[in-house]
N, C-alpha and C positions, 0 to 999 in steps of 0.2 A: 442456421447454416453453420456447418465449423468449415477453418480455412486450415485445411491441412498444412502442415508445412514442410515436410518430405518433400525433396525432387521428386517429380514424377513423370519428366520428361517435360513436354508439351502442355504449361498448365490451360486448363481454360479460364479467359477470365469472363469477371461476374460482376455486380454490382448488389449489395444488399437493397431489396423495392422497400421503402420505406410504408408501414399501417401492411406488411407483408409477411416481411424475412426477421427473422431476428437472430443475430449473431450470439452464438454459443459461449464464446469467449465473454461475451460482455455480459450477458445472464447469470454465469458462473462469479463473475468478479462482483457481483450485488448480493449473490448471495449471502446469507447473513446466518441461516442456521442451516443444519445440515439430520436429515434422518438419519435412525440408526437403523443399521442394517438387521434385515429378516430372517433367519433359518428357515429354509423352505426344507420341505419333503423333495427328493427326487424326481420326483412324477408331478409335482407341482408344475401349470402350464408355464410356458416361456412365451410362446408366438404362436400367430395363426399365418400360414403361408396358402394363398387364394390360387387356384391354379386350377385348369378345366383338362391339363392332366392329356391321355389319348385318346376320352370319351368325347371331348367334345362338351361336355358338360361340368360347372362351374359348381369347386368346392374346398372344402375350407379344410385344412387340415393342423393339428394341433401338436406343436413338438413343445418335448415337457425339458426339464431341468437336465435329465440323464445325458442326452449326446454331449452339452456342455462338461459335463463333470469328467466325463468319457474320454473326450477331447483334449482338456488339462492333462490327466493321466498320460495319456496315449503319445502324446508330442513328444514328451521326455521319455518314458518308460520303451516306449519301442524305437520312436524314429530319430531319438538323442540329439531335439534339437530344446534349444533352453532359451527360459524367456530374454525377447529383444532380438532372437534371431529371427532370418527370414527362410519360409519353405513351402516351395511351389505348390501346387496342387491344380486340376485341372477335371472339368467332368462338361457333361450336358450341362447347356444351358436349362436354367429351371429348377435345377438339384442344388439344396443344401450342403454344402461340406463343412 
């Protein structure tokens, strides 16, 4: 679990279940080595997003490296907004942005 700490209105609160939840913060804080990071290819997978979609029928779909890269790009180069700012965005429920 991470405990945001951003306002965010209305938090809900929680309680970590213990032999359940394990807090993010405290895992990070034991940690003791750290990997180094990977050069992937573009097209190398990112995530699989499970979704039955408007068939009705239940399937997996694989987005790679690229929309990420995309994304970085695109925030600054077109919509001139720089890291730490905030910018809205809004679609169907279900879609990736």
């Amino acid at each position: 679990m991470v405990e945001r700490t951003e306002s965010v209105g209305d938090a809900v609160a929680y309680e970590l279940k213990a032999g359940r939840d394990l807090s993010y913060d405290s895992l990070l804080a034991r940690q003791t080595t750290l990997a180094a990071p990977s050069i992937l290819p573009t097209n190398a997978p990112l995530y699989t997003i499970y979704t039955s979609g408007t068939t009705g029928d239940p399937k997996g779909i694989l987005r790679d490296q690229s929309h990420a890269v995309m994304l970085a790009y695109s925030m600054e180069s077109f919509y001139g907004v720089e890291p730490g700012e905030v910018f809205f965005a809004a679609s169907d429920i279900g879609w990736v942005v």
